[in-house]
C-alpha positions, 0 to 999 in steps of 0.5 A: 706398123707405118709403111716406108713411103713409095711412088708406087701408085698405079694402085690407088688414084687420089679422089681430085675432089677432094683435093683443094682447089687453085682460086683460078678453079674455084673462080672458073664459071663465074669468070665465064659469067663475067665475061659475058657467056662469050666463050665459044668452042676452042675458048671454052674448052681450052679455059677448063682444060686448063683449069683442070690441068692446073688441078691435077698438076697441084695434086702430081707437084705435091705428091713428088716433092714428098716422094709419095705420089698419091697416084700416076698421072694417068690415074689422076687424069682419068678420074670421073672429075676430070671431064675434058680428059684427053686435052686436059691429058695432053696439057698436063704431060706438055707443061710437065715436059716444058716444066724446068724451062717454064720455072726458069723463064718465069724466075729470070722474068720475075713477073709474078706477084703474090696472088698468082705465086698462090696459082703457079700451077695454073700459071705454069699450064698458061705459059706452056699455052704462050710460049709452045701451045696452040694458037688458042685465044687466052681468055680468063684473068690469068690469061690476061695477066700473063699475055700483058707480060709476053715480051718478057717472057719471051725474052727470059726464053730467049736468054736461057737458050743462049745460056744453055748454048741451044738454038731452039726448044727442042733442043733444050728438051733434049738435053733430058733424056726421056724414054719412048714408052708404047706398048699395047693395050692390055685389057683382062676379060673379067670372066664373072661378068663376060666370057673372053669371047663375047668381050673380044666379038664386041672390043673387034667391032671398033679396035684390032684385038687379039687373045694372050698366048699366055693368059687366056682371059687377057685380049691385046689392042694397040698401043695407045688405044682409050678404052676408058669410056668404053661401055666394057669398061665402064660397067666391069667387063673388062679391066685395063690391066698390064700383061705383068701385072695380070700374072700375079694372080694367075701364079697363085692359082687359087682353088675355087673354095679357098681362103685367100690373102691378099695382103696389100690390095688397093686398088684392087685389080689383083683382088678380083682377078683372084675372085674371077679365078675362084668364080666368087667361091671360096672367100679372099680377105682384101687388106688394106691399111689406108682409108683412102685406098679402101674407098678405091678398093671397094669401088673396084669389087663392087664393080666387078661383081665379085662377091666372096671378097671381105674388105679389111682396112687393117695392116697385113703385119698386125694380123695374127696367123694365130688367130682362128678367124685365119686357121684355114688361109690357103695362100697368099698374095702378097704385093707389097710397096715398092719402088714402082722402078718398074712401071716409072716409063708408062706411068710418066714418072719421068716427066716430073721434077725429081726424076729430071732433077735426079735424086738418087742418093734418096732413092737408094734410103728409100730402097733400103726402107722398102726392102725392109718392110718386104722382108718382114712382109713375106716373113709374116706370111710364112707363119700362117698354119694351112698356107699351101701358096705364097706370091711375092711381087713387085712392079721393080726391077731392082735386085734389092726389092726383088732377088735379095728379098727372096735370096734373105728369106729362103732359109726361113721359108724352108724351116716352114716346109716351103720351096720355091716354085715355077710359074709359068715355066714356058715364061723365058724371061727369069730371074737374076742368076744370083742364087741357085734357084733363081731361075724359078722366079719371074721378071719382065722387062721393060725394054721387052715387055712394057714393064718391069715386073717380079713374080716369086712363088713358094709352095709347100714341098708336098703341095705342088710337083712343078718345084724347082730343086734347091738341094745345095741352096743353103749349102751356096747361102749359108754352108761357106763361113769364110764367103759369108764372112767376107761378103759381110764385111764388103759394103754394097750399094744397090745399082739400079737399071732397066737392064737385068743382065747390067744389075746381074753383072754389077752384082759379080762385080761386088763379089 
């Protein structure tokens, strides 16, 4: 089955070397020999940056025009083919910033000519460096080209002022609104390598680190701390992975000797964190439908050390809970595509151009799309015969891929013997109150928490005491004809926002 399209992508970074390259990239070194081998310090570091920023740009600007972002740009930037990563970051999310400005100064200025139309990208990161960068000499044929056309792209900038009735940059900057994103480091010890606290000995002799009071293995370093060639990092240790994000698989508490699912695993850090809690005994299937994520995956498992974690580059849907080979799975996770509503801020969605733009009547298609396929998704991973455990979880924040997936499927889920469950019950932050029972589930929000997660979990009535009583849950759902009736013929649109309560009181309001 062909999974709707998502932005979700915090799971899967694209392979940038395999991408195609812009001809200012291809021609960088051989630029560089042209001009002599001068390029000293600042110069040099500033032409690959940018090249490497173009790159990446190319890669983020294709990705969002088809509304299927290979990756965050974090992910992309961070890659091991990206050398100068922090100038080429800042680069990157700077000329993202200034994007719809730089579009519009280089229309009204129409000074491009068919070869650099090929290289907008690289042209868009130059200009950034004309008309708001540092004072960093230009140097490479690009460069040159644009700097002989700087008059007239100062004028288009000063024009659109004047058309936008702003005085300065920042003020045009302001008219889109931009959330302030900072929130700690999160890092997850990964206990088949390092003991939480030989890594928090070693994080302490150069950050400010303190443990989680609700994950034991998860360490808090301040917010914008770059950890990623650090040696933890870099040889499995540790795992830069979200406080949301970290309680998925903790919410499924695998025994060690279990036989788990997980059903959409790429890129993999839930995955380990499954096999780290079942200290790589027992055996986890990790499905994964597409090829390129599998490559990410088994990166991932090979880095960590997990070894009871067989690779599967299957679709959940097309396994077979009939089948033998799967008569002893014991739970679940089940993390589906979604909306990545939830992360959007600290994956910084909202620097590109459709979020600027707004495209909500695509989003809500799309909500409906991925909605579907959730509901399937779990309703497929009810029916396998020795299930004890399901997790179901979303990095959204919207009811209709979170408590409406849970609310449709419940009826279901008990015909098999399954009842929602409480993980977490000291977790303050529950679900939406549109259903009895919701307060079993699991959210965090954005403003609070950093990001927008969704937690579900349903376990056999005889298989777990921690349940959360839902006696008059079908009676509510499904025993009042005339409600249901009438609920049927009123058409609801989804509403979307970072505020739980706002969605919950839209959601009365439809009633």
């Amino acid at each position: 089955m062909q999974r709707p399209k998502t932005k979700r992508s915090n799971f899967f970074p694209l392979e940038l070397a395999k991408t195609p390259k812009p001809l200012g990239m291809k021609k960088a070194k051989k630029s560089v020999e042209e001009n002599g081998g001068k390029f000293r310090g600042a110069e040099r570091s500033a032409y690959f940056a940018r090249r490497e920023a173009a790159k990446v740009l190319r890669v983020v600007l294709e990705g969002d025009a088809k509304r299927r972002a290979p990756a965050s740009i974090k992910s992309l930037i961070y890659q091991p083919s990206v050398r100068n990563k922090k100038a080429t970051f800042a680069l990157l999310c700077e000329t993202l910033k200034h994007l719809p400005i730089i579009m519009d100064v280089l229309e009204a200025a129409s000074i491009l000519n068919t070869k650099w139309k090929r290289q907008r990208e690289l042209v868009y990161i130059i200009v950034y460096d004309i008309l708001f960068g540092q004072a960093v000499p230009l140097v490479g044929d690009a460069e040159k080209y644009l700097m002989r056309h700087e008059d007239a792209l100062r004028s288009a900038l000063k024009q659109l002022l004047s058309q936008r009735n702003v005085k300065t940059v920042k003020q045009l900057i302001a008219l889109q609104e931009v959330p302030d994103v900072s929130v700690p480091r999160y890092v997850r010890v990964n206990t088949l390598k390092l003991d939480v606290d030989s890594a928090l000995f070693e994080l302490q002799k150069n950050y400010s680190v303190q443990k989680d009071n609700l994950l034991p293995e998860l360490l808090i370093l301040p917010p914008g701390t770059d950890l990623h060639d650090h040696p933890l990092v870099k040889n499995g240790s540790i795992f830069m992975q979200g406080k949301a994000s970290s309680m998925a698989a903790p919410a499924l508490s695998p025994q060690p000797g279990w036989e788990v699912i997980d059903a959409c695993a790429a890129p993999g850090n839930k995955t380990i964190h499954l096999a780290a809690l079942m200290m790589s005994r027992g055996k986890i299937i990790a499905c994964e439908l597409k090829k390129e994520r599998v490559k990410r995956l088994k990166d991932t498992i090979n880095l960590s050390g997990a070894s009871n974690i067989q690779v599967l580059n299957e679709d959940f849907l097309n396994i077979n809970p009939k089948d033998p080979s799967y008569s002893k799975v014991n739970a679940i996770l089940l993390d589906p595509s979604c909306s990545g509503s939830g992360t959007a801020a600290s994956r910084l969605d909202h620097l590109l151009p459709s979020k600027t733009a707004g495209q909500q009547d695509t989003d809500m298609e799309r909500l409906n799309k991925l909605a579907t396929f959730q509901r399937k998704a779990l309703q497929h991973a009810l029916l396998f015969p020795a299930l004890e455990r399901i997790v179901y979880s979303t990095c959204s924040i919207n009811q209709i891929e979170n408590e409406d997936v849970i609310k449709s499927v419940i009826p279901i889920a008990e015909s098999h013997g399954f009842h929602l469950a409480k993980p977490f019950p000291e977790w303050q932050c529950r679900g939406l109150p549109v259903f009895e029972g919701s307060e079993c589930l699991i959210r965090t929000d954005p403003a609070k928490h950093g990001e927008g997660f969704f937690i579900a979990l349903f376990a056999r009535k005889d298989a777990i005491s921690s349940e959360c009583s839902n006696k008059n849950k079908t009676t509510i759902l499904h025993g009042t004809p005339g409600i249901k009736d009438a609920q049927r013929k009123k058409k609801r649109i989804p509403f979307i926002s970072t505020n739980p309560f706002k969605m919950w009181l839209y959601d009365q309001l439809m009633l």
